[in-house]
ZAMARGU-4260 file (C-alpha; in steps of 0.2 Angstrom, whole numbers, plus 5000, padded with zeros to 4 digits):
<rodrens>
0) 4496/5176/5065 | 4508/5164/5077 | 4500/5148/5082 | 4507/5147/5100 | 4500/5128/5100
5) 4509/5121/5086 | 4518/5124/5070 | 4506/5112/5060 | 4490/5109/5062 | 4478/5120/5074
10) 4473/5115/5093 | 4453/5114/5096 | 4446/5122/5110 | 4429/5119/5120 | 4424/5132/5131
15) 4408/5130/5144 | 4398/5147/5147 | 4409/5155/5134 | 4394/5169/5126 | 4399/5182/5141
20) 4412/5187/5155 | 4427/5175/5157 | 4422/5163/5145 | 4420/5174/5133 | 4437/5182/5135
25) 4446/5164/5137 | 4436/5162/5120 | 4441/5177/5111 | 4460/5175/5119 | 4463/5155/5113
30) 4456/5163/5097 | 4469/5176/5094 | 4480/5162/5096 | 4478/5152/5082 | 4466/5139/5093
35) 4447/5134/5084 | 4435/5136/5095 | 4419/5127/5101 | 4410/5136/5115 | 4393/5134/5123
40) 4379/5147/5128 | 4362/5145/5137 | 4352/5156/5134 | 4360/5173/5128 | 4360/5167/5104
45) 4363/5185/5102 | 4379/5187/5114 | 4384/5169/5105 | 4386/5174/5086 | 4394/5190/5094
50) 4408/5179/5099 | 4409/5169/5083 | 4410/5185/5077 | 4424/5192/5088 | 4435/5171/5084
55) 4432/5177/5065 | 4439/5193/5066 | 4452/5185/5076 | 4460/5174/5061 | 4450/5156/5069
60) 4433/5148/5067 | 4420/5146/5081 | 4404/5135/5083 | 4392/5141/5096 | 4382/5124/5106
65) 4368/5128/5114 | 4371/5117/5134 | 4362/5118/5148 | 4378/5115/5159 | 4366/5105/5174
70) 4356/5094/5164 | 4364/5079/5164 | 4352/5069/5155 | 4357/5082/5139 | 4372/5077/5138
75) 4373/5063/5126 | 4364/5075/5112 | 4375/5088/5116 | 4392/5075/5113 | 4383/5072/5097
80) 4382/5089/5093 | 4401/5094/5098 | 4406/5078/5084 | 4397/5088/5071 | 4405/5103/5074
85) 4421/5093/5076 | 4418/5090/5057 | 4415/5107/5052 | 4430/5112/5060 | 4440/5098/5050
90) 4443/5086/5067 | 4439/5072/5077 | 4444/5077/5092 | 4448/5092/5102 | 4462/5097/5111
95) 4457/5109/5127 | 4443/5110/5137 | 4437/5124/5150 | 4424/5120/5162 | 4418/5137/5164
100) 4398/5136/5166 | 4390/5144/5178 | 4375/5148/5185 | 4372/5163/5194 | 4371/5160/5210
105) 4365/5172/5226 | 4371/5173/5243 | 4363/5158/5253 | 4366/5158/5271 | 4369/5139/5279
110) 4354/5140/5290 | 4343/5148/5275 | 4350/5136/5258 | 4337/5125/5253 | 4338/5108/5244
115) 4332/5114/5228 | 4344/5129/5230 | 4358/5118/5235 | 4352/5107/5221 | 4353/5119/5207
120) 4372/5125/5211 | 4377/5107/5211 | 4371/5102/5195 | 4381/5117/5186 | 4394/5118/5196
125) 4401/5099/5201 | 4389/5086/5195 | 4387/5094/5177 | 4407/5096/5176 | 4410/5077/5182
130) 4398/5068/5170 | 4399/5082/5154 | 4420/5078/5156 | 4416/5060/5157 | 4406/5061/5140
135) 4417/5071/5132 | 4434/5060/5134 | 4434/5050/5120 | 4435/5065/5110 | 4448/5073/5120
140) 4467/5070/5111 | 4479/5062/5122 | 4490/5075/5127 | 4477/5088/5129 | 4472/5099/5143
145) 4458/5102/5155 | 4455/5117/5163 | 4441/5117/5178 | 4436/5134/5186 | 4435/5135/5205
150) 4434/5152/5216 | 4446/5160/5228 | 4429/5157/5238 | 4435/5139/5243 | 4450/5149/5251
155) 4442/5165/5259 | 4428/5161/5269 | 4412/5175/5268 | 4395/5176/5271 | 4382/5167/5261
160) 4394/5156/5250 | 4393/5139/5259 | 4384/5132/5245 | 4395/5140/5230 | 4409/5137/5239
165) 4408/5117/5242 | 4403/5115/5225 | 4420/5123/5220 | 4430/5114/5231 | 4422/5097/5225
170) 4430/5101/5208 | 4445/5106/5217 | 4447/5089/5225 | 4441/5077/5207 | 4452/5087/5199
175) 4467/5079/5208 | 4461/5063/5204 | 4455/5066/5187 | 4473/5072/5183 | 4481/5054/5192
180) 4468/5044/5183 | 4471/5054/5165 | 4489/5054/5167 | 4491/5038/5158 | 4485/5047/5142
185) 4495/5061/5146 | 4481/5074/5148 | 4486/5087/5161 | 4472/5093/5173 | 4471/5111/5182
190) 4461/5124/5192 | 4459/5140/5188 | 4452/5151/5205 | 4447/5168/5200 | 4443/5181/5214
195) 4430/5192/5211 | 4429/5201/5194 | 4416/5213/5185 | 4407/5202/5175 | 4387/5201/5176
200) 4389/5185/5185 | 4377/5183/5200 | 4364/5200/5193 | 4383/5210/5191 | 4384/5211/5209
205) 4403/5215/5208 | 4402/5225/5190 | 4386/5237/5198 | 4388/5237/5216 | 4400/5253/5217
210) 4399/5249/5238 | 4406/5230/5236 | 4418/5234/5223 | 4424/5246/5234 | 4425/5233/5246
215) 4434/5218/5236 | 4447/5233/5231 | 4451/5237/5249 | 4453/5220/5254 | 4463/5215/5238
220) 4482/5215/5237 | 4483/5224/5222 | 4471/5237/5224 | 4453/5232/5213 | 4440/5218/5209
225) 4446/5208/5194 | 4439/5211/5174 | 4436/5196/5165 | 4454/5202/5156 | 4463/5198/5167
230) 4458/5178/5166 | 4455/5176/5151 | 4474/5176/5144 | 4480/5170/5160 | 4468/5152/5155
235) 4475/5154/5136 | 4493/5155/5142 | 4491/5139/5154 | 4484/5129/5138 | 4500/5134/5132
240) 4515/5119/5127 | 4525/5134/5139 | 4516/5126/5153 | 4515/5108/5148 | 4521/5102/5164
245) 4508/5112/5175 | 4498/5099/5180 | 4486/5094/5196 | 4486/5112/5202 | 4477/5124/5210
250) 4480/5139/5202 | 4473/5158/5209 | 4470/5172/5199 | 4463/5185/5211 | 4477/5201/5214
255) 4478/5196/5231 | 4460/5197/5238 | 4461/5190/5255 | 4478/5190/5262
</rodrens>
């Protein structure tokens, strides 16, 4: 198998939310790639070892952590954890990491969201992200890559995604400055935006709502709702030494929706 990431040595992964949907592919992709892999799950142990399963048939070796993405105060044990499988895997350090976690999330109208709702997305969705990146720099390699996962919701305004939304375009807006403040150590910092996709994210509202996904395919450029395929590489190609000088950008992978 080609490493893409180098001709020596293999590249380490960490992937957030990486047991199901775009994680999972982004998991399985880096892993046909020649790239270790250390991913997190929540809840889902049996959807976890199928993915280490899916990264050893793939040629790589995979570690499933059990994260809750939005408790902050887990994070220390959880840095502890991703050392040890560090070892395992031969390493000190990592060299990608992919925000991905997420919780699902419903529609919350402005005038109905309440704090505890508003509360719940945060901690996932930005103020996990920010401290959980934080913790895990020292064992990032200078030169390595972040990837944080925003939405083409920060773009395309529609009902119920105030909440969602500003959470996504917080990340938007650190990640900027957490590329200018990395640079120095020459780790490269990006957004990934998908548009919808069939994943079952927020109860599979895309995946199982024939009348929606009708919808997102009307009102999208090329003609369906995304599949979590079609991120999944696209992530794994950006972690790429091709795309080495990609760096503080907004990136959308949606077909189109919205324009």
């Amino acid at each position: 198998m080609t490493n893409e990431y180098t001709t020596s040595t293999s590249k380490i992964a960490l992937v957030t939310g990486g047991s199901r949907g775009i994680g999972r592919n982004t998991v399985e992709s880096l892993a046909k790639r020649g790239v270790h892999m250390i991913f997190t799950y929540h809840s889902h142990s049996t959807d976890a070892e199928a993915v280490v399963a899916a990264v050893r048939d793939a040629g790589a070796q995979g570690i499933a952590l059990q994260l809750d993405a939005g408790n902050v105060a887990s994070f220390d044990a959880f840095v502890e954890s991703v050392k040890d499988a560090l070892a395992k895997l031969g390493g000190t350090r990592f060299d990608f990491l992919v925000n991905n976690a997420g919780n699902n999330h419903r529609n919350m109208p402005f005038e109905k969201a309440t704090e505890e709702e508003f509360d719940s997305v945060c901690n996932v969705h930005f103020k996990g992200v920010f401290f959980l990146t934080q913790k895990l720099l020292p064992l990032i390699n200078d030169g390595g890559r972040i990837i944080n996962i925003s939405t083409a919701r920060t773009r395309v305004a529609g009902p119920g995604g105030a909440v969602y939304a500003s959470m996504k375009g917080a990340i938007e807006v650190v990640s900027r400055h957490m590329a200018l403040e990395l640079g120095p150590r020459r780790i490269a910092v990006n957004v990934v935006a998908p548009g919808p996709v069939a994943t079952d994210f927020s109860g599979g509202i895309v995946r199982d709502n024939p009348a929606l996904n009708k919808r997102i395919a009307e009102n999208t450029a090329l003609g369906r709702a995304g599949v979590p395929d079609d991120l999944g590489p696209m992530i794994a190609s950006l972690l790429s030494e091709e795309n080495r000088w990609v760096n503080a950008q907004r990136i959308e992978v949606a077909g189109g929706v919205g324009i």
